[in-house]
C-alpha positions in Angstrom: -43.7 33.5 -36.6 -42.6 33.5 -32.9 -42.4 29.9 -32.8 -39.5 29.5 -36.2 -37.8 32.9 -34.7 -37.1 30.9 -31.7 -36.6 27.6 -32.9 -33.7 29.5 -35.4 -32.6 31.4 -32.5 -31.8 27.8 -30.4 -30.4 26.1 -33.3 -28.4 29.2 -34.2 -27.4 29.2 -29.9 -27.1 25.2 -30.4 -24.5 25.3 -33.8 -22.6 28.3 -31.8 -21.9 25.5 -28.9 -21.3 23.4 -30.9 -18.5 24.8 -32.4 -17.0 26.3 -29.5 -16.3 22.5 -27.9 -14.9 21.8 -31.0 -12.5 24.5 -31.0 -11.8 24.2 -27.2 -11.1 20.4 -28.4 -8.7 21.0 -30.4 -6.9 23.5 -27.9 -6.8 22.2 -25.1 -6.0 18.4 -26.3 -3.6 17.2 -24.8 -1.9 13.9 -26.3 -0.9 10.5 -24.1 1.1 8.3 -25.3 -1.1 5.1 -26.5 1.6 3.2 -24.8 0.5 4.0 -21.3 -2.4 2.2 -21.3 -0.8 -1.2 -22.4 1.5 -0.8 -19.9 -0.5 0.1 -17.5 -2.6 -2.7 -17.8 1.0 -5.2 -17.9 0.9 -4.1 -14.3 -0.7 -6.2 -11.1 -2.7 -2.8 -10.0 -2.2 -3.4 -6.3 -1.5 0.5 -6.7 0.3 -0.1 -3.0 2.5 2.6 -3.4 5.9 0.7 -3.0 7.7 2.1 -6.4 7.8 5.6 -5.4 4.4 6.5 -7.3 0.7 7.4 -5.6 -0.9 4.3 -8.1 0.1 2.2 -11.0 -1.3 4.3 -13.4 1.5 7.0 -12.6 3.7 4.4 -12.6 2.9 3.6 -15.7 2.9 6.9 -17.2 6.7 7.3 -15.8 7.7 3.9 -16.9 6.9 5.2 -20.7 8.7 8.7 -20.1 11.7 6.6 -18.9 11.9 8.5 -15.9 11.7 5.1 -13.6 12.5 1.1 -14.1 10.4 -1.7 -14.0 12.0 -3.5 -11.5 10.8 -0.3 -8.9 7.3 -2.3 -9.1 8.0 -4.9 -6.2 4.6 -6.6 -6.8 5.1 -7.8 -10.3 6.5 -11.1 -10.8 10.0 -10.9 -13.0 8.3 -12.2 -16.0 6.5 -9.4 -16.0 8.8 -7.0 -15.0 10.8 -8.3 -18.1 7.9 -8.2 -20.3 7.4 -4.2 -19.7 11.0 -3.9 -19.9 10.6 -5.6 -23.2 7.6 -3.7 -24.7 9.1 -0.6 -23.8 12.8 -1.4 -25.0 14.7 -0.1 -21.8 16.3 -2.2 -18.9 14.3 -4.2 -16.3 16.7 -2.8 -13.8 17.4 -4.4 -10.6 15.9 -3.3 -7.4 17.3 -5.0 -3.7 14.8 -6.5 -2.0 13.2 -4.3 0.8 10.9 -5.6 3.5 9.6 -4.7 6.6 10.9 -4.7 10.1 9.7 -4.7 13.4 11.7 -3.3 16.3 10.2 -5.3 19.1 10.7 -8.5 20.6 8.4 -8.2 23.2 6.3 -10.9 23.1 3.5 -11.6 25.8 5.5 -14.4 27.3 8.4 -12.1 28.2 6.7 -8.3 28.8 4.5 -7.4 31.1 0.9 -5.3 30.8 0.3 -2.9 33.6 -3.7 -2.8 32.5 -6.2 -4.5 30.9 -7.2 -3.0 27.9 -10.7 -3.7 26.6 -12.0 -2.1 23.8 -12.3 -2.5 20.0 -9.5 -5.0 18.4 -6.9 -2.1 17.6 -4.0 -1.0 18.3 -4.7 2.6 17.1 -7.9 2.4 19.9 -5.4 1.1 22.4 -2.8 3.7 22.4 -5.1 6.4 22.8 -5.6 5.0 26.3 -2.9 6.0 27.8 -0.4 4.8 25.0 -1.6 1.0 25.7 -1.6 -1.3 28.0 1.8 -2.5 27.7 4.2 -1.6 30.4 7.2 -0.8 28.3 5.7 2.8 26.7 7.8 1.7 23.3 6.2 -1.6 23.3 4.2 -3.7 20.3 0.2 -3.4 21.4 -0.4 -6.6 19.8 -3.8 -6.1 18.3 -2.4 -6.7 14.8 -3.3 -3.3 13.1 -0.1 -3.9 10.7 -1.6 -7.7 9.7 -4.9 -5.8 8.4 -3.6 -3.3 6.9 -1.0 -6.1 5.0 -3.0 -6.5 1.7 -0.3 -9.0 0.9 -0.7 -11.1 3.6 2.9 -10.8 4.5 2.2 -10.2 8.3 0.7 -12.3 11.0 0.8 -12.8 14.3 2.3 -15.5 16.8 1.1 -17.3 19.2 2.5 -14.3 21.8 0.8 -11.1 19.8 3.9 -10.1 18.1 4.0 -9.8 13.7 5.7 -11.8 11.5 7.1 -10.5 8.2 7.3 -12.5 5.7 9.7 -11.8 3.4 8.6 -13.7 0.6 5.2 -12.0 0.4 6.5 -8.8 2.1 6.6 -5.7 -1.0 8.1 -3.1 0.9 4.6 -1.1 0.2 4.6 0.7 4.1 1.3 0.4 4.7 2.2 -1.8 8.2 4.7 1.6 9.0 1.7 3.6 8.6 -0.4 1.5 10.5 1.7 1.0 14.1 0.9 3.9 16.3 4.4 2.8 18.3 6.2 3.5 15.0 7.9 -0.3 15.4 7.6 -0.8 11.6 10.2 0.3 8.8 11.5 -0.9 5.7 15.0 -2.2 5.5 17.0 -3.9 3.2 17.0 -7.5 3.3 20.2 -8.4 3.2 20.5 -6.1 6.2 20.5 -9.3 9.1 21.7 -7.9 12.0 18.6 -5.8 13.7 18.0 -4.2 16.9 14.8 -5.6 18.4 13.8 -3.0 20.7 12.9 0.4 20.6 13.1 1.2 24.7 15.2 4.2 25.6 14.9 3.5 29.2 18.7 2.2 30.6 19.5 -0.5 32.9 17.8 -3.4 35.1 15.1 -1.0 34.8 14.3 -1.8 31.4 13.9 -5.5 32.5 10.7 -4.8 35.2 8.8 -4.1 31.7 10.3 -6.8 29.1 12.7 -9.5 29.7 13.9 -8.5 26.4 14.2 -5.4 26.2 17.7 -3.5 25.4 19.9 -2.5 28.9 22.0 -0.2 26.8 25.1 -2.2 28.1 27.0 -0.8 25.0 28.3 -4.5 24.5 27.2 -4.6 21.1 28.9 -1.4 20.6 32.0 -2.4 21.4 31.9 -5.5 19.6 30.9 -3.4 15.8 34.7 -2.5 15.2 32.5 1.1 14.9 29.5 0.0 13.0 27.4 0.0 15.9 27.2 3.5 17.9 24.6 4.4 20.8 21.7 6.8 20.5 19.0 7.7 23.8 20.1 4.2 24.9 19.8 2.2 22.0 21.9 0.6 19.2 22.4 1.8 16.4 23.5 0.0 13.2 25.1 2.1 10.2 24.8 -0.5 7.3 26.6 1.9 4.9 30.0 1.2 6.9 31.4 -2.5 6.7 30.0 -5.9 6.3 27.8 -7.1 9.4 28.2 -10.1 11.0 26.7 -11.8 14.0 29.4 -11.5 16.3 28.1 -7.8 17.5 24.8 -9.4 19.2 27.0 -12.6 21.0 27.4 -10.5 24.2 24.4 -9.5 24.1 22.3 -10.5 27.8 19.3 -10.4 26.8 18.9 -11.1 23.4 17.9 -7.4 22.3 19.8 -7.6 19.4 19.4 -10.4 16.6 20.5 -12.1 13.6 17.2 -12.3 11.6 17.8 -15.2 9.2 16.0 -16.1 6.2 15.7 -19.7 7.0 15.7 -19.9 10.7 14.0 -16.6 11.7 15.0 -14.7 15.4 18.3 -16.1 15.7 19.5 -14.8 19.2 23.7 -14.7 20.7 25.7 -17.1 22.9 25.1 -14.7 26.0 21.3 -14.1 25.4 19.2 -15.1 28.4 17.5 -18.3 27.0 13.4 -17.9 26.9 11.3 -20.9 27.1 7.9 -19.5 29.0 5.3 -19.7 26.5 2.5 -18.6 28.1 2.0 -14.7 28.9 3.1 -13.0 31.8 0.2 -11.1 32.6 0.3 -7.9 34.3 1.4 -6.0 36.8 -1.6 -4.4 38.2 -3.4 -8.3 39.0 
């Protein structure tokens, strides 16, 4: 008698669950658009964070509530930016192109180490001895931190330990901002060409003992911007909200610090610029 007043007692205990999950169910239900998941999976899930959203599924999910455009994903092709724009009736949109920029020029065959770092492969590692082994403080490490942590493949590094961008495969996703402990990477506009390679705030000749490069804060370029160029802890700076840029702010310039970065050619330096042609590195001071 035990034995069926228990097995009733659990079944009675079981139903009462039972129930209860499928009143809590139909409470606390809450209702996603079906949509979501087709769009979702209309996306190229490199969940890289360039649109503004943590992953694509979030991207997704605003996509459908209209709150963002397709056009934010800078991975997808523009088939399939159309084809989401499509499904969901809206506007592709259009998004200017955004890459990332490096604010060094310094290049092993024109600045100088004052140590020899050695150590794991990384520039993180490297700065936190002593900031590096470069002797300009502001200086690209040149371990290539950003080119690993590129999952596009957009960055890689010359033949002197400086990055290359390219802008073709470059998404704008940040990940090579995150990665530079110098804080040399951000993300610009493209049709932005006129860039200051340097990030010193040192002044004068003495900028030259550490990069041949390097910005003097001569103020030449200033006065060349018909005021879209003003100087800031002696360096350039380029407002790109005032005027149309052109290259004649950087033909003055003696050392090449700032550049005309062109889609075709690359670095493209001024009249005045000091003309490099050492390829090999420089080595350091403290040999």
């Amino acid at each position: 008698m035990s034995i069926l007043t228990a097995f009733i007692a659990l079944g009675g205990l079981t139903l009462l669950l039972a129930l209860l999950l499928v009143v809590a169910n139909k409470k606390l239900y809450v209702y996603e658009d079906p949509r979501i998941d087709q769009v979702d999976n209309m996306l190229p899930h490199a969940n890289c964070g360039a649109c503004g959203f943590p992953g694509c599924r979030p991207f997704a999910e605003a996509l459908v509530a209209q709150k963002t455009a397709p056009s934010k994903c800078t991975v997808n092709t523009e088939e399939g930016k159309q084809a989401i724009a499509a499904y969901l009736g809206v506007a592709s949109g259009a998004e200017e192109k955004r890459v990332a920029r490096l604010a060094c020029g310094g290049g092993d065959n024109v600045a100088y180490r004052n140590a020899q770092y050695r150590g794991m492969t990384s520039c993180q590692a490297s700065a936190l001895v002593a900031g590096g082994d470069k002797d300009c403080t502001w200086g690209c490490l040149g371990l290539g931190d950003c080119a690993v942590s590129c999952t596009f493949g957009a960055i890689e590094m010359d033949a002197n330990g400086l990055p290359r961008v390219n802008e073709d495969k470059c998404t704008a996703c940040g990940d090579c901002v995150d990665a530079c402990p110098k804080g040399l990477f951000s993300i610009e506009l493209a049709e932005n060409r006129l860039w200051i390679n340097c990030k010193s705030k040192k002044e004068g000749d003495e900028v030259l003992t550490a990069c041949q490069v390097g910005c003097t804060a001569c103020g030449k370029c200033v006065m060349d911007a018909a005021g879209l160029i003003h100087m800031q802890d002696n360096l350039p700076v380029i407002d790109y909200q005032k005027g149309q840029l052109t290259q004649e702010p950087m033909q003055r310039c003696p050392t090449g610090a700032i550049v005309w970065l062109d889609k075709e050619k690359g670095i493209v330096k001024g009249e005045g610029a000091k003309k490099i042609i050492r390829k090999e590195a420089l080595g350091n001071h403290c040999s």
